[in-house]
GULUMSE-292448 format. One record per residue (C-alpha): residue in three letters; x, y, z. Coordinates in nm, 4 decimals, decimal comma. Layout:
residues N
+---------+----------+----------+----------+
| residuo |       px |       py |       pz |
+---------+----------+----------+----------+
|     ala |        X |        Y |        Z |
...
+---------+----------+----------+----------+
END
This chain:
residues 258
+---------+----------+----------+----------+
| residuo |       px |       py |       pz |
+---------+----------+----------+----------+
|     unk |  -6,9935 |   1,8698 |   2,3496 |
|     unk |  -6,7711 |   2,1095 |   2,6158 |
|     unk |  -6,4040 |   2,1204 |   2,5245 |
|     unk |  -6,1531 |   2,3141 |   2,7399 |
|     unk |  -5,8950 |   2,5473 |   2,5924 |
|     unk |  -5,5764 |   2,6634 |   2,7300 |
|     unk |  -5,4340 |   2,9903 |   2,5909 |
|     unk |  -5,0231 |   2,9695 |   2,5726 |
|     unk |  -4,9392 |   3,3515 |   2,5769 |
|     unk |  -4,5984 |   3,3914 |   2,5773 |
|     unk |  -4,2968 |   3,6272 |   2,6014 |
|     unk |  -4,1079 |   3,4961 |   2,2711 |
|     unk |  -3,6776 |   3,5421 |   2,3534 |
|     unk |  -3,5718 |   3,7079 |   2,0202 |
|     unk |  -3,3217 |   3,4486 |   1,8707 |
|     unk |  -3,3135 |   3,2234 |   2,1394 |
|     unk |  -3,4931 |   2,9044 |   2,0955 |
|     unk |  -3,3587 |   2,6653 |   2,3792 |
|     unk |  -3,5826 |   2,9056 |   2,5912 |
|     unk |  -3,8178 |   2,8970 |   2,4348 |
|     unk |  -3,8878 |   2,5820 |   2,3900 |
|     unk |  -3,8762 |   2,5335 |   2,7442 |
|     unk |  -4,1043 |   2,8012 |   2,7853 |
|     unk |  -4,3319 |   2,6381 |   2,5837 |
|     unk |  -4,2718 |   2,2481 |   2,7432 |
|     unk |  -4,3920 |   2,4291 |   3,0742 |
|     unk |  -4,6911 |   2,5954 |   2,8914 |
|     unk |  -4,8368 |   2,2295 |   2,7507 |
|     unk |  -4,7495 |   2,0406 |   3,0944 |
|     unk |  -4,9116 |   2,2958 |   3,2900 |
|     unk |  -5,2411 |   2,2899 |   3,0634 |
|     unk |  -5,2363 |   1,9338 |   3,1045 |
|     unk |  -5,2155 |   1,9858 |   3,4712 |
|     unk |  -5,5167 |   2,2083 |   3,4364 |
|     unk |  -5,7181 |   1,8877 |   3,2489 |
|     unk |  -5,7284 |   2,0926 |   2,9651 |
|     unk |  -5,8351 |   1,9064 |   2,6126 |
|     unk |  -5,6389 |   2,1673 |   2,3525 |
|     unk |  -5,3080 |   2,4116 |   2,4309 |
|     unk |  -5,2330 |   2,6461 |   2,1604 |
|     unk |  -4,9262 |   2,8566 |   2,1234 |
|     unk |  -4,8584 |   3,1775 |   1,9858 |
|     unk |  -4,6817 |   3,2449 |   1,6472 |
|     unk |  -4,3104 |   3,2052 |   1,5623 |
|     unk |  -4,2353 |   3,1054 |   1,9498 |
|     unk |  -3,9258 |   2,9352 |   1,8411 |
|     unk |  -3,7342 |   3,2331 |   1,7231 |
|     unk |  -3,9444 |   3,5350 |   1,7160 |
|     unk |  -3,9428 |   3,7832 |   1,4456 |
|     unk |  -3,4691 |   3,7022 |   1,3932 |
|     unk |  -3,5583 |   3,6810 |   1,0360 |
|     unk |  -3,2334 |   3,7688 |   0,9430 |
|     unk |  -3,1010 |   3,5004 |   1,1519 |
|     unk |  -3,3168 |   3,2022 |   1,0190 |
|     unk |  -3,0198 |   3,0382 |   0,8448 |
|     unk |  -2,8825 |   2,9498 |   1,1589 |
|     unk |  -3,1392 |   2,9229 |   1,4119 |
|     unk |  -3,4473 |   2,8308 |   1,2237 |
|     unk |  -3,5786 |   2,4053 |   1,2453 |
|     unk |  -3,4550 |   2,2063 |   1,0016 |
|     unk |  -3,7479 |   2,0559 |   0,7860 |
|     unk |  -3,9492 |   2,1428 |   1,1059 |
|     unk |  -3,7691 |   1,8024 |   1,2771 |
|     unk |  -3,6849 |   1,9503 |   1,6259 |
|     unk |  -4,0721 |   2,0959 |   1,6623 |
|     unk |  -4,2347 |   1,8280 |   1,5316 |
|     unk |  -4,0511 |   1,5533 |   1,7939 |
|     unk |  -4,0871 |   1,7917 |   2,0348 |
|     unk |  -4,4332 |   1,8147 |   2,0107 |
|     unk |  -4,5194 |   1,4869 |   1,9584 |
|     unk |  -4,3684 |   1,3829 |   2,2450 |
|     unk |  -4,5030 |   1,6161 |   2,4773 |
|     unk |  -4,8749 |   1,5226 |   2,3643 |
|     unk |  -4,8755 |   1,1995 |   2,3832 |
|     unk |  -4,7127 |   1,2200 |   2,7415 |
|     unk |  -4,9604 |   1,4403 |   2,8601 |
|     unk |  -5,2383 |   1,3102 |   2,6407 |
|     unk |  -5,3326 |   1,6968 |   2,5386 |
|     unk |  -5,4060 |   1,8272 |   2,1839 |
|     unk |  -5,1597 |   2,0414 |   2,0645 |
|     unk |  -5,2391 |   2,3398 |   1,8224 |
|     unk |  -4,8431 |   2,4379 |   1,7862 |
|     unk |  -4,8966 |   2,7572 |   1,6985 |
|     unk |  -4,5985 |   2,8528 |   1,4344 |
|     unk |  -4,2337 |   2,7970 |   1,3850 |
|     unk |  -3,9893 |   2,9368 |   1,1702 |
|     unk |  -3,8618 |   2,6024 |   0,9239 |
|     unk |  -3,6570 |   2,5548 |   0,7102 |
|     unk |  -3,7137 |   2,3504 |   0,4067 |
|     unk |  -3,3701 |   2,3236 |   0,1397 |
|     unk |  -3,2980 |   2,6982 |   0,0242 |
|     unk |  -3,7017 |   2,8478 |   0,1694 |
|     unk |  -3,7968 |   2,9158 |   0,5135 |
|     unk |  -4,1679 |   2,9007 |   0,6546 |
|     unk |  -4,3621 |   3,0076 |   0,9047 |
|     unk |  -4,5433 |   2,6789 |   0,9751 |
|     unk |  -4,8040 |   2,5308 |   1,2326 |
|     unk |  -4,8293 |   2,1752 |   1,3052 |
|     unk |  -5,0904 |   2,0120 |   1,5243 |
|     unk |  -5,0966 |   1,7125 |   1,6883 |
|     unk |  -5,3493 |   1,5288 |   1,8585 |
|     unk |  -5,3449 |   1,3902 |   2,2534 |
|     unk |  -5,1489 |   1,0563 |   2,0945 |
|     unk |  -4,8672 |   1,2293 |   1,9433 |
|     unk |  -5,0125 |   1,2059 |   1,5860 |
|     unk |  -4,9473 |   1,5031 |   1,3633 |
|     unk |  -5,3253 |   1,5212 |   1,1779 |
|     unk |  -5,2151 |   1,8880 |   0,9992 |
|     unk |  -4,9484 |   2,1282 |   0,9156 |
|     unk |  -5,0115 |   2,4319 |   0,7401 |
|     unk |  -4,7316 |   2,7081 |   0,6019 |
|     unk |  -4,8532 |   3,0805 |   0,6436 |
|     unk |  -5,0136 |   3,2329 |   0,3315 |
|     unk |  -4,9845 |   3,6131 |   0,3786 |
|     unk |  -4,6752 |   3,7311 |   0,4366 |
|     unk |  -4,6596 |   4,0381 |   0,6399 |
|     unk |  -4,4461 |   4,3357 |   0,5132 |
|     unk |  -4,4405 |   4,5739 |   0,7609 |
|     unk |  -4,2097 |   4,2860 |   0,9099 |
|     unk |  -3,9892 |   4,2152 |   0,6707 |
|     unk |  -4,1733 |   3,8469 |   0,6146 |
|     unk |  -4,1869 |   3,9053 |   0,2615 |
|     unk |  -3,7462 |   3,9416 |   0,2262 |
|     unk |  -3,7341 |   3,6324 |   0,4042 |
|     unk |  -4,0110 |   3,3590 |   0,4045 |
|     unk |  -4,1469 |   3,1983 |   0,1677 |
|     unk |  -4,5550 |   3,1961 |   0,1297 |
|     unk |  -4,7378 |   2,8504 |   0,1585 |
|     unk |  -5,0201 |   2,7710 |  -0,0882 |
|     unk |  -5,2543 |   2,5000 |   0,0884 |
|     unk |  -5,5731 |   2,5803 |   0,3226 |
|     unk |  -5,5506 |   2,4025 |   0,5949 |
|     unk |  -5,8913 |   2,1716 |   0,8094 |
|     unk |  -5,8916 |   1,9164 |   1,0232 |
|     unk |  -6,0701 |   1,7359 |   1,3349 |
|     unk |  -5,9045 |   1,7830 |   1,6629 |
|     unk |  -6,0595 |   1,6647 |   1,9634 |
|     unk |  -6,3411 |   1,5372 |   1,7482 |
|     unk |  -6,3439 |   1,9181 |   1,6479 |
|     unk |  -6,4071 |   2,0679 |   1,2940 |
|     unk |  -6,0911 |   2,2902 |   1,3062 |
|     unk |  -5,8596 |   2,5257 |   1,0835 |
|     unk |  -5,5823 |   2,7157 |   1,1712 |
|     unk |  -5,3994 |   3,0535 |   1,0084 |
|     unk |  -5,1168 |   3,2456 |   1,1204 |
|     unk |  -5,1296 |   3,6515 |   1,2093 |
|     unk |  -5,2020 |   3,8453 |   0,9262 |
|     unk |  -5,4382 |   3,5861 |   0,7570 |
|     unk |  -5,6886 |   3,7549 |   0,9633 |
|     unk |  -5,6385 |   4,0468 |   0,7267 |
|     unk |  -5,8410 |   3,8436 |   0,4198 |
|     unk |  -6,1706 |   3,7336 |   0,5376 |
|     unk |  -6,1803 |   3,5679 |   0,1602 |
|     unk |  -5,9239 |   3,2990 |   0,2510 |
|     unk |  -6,1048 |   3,2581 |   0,5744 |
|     unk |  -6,4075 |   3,1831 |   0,4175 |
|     unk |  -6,2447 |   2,9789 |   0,1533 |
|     unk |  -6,1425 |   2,7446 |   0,4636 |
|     unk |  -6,4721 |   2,7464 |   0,6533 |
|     unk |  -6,6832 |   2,6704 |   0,4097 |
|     unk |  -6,6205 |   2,2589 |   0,5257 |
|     unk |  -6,8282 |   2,3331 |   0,7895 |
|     unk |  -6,5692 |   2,4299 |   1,0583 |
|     unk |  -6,6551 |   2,5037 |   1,4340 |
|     unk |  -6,3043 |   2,6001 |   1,5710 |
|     unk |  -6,0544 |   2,8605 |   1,3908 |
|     unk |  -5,7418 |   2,9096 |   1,5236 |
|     unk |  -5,4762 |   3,2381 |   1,4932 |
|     unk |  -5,1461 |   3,1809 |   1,6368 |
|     unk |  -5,0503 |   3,5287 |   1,6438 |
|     unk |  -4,7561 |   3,8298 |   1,7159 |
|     unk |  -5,0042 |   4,0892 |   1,6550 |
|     unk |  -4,7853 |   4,4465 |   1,7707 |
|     unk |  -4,9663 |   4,6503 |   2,0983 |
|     unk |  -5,0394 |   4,9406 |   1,8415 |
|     unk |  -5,2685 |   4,7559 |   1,6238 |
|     unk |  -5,4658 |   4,5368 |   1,9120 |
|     unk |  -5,7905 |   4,7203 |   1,8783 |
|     unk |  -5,8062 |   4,6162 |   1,5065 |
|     unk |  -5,7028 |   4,2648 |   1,6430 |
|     unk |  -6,0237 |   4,2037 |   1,8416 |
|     unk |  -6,2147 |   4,4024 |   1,6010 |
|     unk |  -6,1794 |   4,1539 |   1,3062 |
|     unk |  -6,1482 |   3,8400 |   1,5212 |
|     unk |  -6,5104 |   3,9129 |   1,6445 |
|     unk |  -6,5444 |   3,9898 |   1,2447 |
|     unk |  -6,3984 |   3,6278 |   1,1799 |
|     unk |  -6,6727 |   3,4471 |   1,4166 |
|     unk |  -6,9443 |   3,6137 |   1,3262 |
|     unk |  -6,9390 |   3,5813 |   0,9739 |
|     unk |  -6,8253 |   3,2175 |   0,9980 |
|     unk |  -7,0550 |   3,1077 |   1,2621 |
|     unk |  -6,7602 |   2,9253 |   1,4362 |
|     unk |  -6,5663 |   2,9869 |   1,7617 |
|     unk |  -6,1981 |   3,2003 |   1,7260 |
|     unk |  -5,9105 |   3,1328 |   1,9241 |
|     unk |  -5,6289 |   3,3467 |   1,9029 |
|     unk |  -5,3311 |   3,3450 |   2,0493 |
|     unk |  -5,0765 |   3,6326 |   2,0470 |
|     unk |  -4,7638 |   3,6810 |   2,2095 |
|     unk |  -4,6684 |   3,9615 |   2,5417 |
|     unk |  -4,3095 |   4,1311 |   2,5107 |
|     unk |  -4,0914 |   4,3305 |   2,3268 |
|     unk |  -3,8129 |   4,2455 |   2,0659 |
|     unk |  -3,6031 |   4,4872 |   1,8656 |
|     unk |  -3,8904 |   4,6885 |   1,6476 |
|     unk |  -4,1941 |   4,5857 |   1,8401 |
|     unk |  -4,3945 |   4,5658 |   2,1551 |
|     unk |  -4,6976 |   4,3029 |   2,1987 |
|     unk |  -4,9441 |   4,3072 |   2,4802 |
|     unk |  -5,1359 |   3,9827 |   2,4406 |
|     unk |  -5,5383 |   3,9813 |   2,4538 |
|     unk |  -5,5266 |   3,6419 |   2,3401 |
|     unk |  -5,8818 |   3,5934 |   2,3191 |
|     unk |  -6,1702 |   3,2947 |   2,2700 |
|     unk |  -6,4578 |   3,4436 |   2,0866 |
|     unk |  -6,8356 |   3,2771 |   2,0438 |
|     unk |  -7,0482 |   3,2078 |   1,7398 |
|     unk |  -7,2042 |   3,5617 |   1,8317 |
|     unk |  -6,8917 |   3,7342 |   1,8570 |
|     unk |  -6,8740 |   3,7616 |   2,2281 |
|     unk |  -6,5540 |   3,7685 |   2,3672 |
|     unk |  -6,5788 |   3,4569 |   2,6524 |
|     unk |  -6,1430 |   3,4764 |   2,7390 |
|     unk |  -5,9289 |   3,7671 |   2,7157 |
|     unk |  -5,5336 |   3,6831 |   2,8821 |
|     unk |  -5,4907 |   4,0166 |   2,9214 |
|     unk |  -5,1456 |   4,1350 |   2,8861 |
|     unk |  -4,9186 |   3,8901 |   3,0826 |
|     unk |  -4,7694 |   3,5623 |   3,0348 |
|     unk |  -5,0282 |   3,3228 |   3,1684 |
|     unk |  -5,1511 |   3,0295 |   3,0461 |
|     unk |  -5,5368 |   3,0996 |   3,0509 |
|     unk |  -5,7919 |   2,8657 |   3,0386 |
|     unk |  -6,1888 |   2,8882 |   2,8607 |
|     unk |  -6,4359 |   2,6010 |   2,8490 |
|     unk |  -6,6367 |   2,6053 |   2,5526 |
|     unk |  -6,9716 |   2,4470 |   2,4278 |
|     unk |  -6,9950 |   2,3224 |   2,0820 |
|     unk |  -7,3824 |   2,2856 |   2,0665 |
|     unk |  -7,3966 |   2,7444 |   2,0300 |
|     unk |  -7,1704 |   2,6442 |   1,6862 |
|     unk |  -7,4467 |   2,7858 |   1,3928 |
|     unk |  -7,7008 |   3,0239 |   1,4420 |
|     unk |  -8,0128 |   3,0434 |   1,2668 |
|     unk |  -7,9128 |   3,2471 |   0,9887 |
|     unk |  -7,7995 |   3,0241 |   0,7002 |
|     unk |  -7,4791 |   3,2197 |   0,5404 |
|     unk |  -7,3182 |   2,8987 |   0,4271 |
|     unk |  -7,6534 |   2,8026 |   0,2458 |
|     unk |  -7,7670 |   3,1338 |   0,1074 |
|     unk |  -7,4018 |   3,2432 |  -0,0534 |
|     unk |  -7,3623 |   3,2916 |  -0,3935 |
|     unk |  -7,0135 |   3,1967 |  -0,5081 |
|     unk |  -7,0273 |   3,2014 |  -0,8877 |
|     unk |  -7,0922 |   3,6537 |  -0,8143 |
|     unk |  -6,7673 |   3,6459 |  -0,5528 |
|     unk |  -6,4102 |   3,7138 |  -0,7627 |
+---------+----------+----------+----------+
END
């Protein structure tokens, strides 16, 4: 089973998310245009990193994004990995993903785990609780946000249902981007599954991204590196290299791991 993949790397306008929702509307219709099966976006691409402005410019209950969404998938009849949105939910804001699949369903949403300090996520969001699998384009999936790349446990925790796909919407800062491919490679290889990461290009008020969204192999071999420009980038994968002959899953030893 081949599956194409368009990477959505975009420059996020800080506190402005009229743009950039358009920005991403012309992302998903011009993966469509490209035939592509999935489109994912980068993290927090309605606001960027205005965490002190959330109150007034985050999405209420996540209404606007998940509409928006829906609408354009089932239009262009393309899965939609929505990267992550700022939300608000009563008094708590979240940094949420929602994917849809090509008939406008939403099939998961999933609220970031790890909060990321050197960011100030931790003053202002609140920290979601559930793992988050599903089947996307008859795909074994999951999908974490940024700095859940940090804890290969929670990873693991996830991928142990057997998933072939794992997804990392992303703003992952220029001067960390070696670590970035580093433990994405990391990710795959110890999972046995294919990584796609998205992160964003541009600057906003404390910090300057450069991309490298990248599609990685079972083996750890990057196939799709965006480089460091807004593009939407395109990789055509083949499920059947999903599992090697080394049986991690089967030979771990869970009741030793705490």
């Amino acid at each position: 089973m081949r599956r194409k993949i368009a990477l959505a790397q975009l420059d996020i306008q800080l506190g402005n998310p009229a743009e950039n929702y358009q920005k991403a509307k012309r992302a998903i219709e011009e993966a469509a245009s490209h035939h592509a099966d999935i489109v994912v976006l980068p993290e927090m691409w309605n606001t960027g990193y205005a965490l002190d402005q959330l109150a007034e410019l985050a999405d209420e209950n996540g209404q606007k994004t998940q509409q928006f969404l829906s609408e354009l998938a089932l239009k262009n009849q393309i899965n939609i990995v929505g990267g992550s949105v700022a939300v608000r939910n009563g008094q708590s804001f979240f940094n949420t993903t929602y994917v849809y699949d090509q008939k406008g369903n939403l099939i998961s949403s999933y609220e970031k785990v790890h909060l990321f300090g050197l960011m100030n996520e931790d003053r202002y969001l609140k920290a979601g609780q559930k793992e988050n699998h599903f089947k996307l384009a008859e795909i074994p999936s999951a999908s974490f946000i940024c700095y859940d790349l940090r804890f290969p446990e929670w990873i693991r925790t996830v991928a142990r249902y057997g998933t072939d796909i794992l997804y990392f919407p992303a703003e992952w800062p220029s001067k960390r981007i070696k670590q970035w491919k580093i433990m994405l490679q990391s990710r795959a290889i110890e999972n046995q599954a294919f990584v796609v990461a998205v992160n964003r290009v541009g600057t906003d008020l404390a910090n300057s991204f450069n991309g490298h969204s990248l599609v990685i192999d079972p083996l750890g071999q990057i196939i799709q590196d965006a480089g460091e420009v807004e593009q939407v980038s395109y990789v055509e994968i083949d499920l059947a290299q999903v599992r090697g002959p080394i049986p991690v899953f089967k030979d771990r030893r869970p009741s030793l791991y705490h």
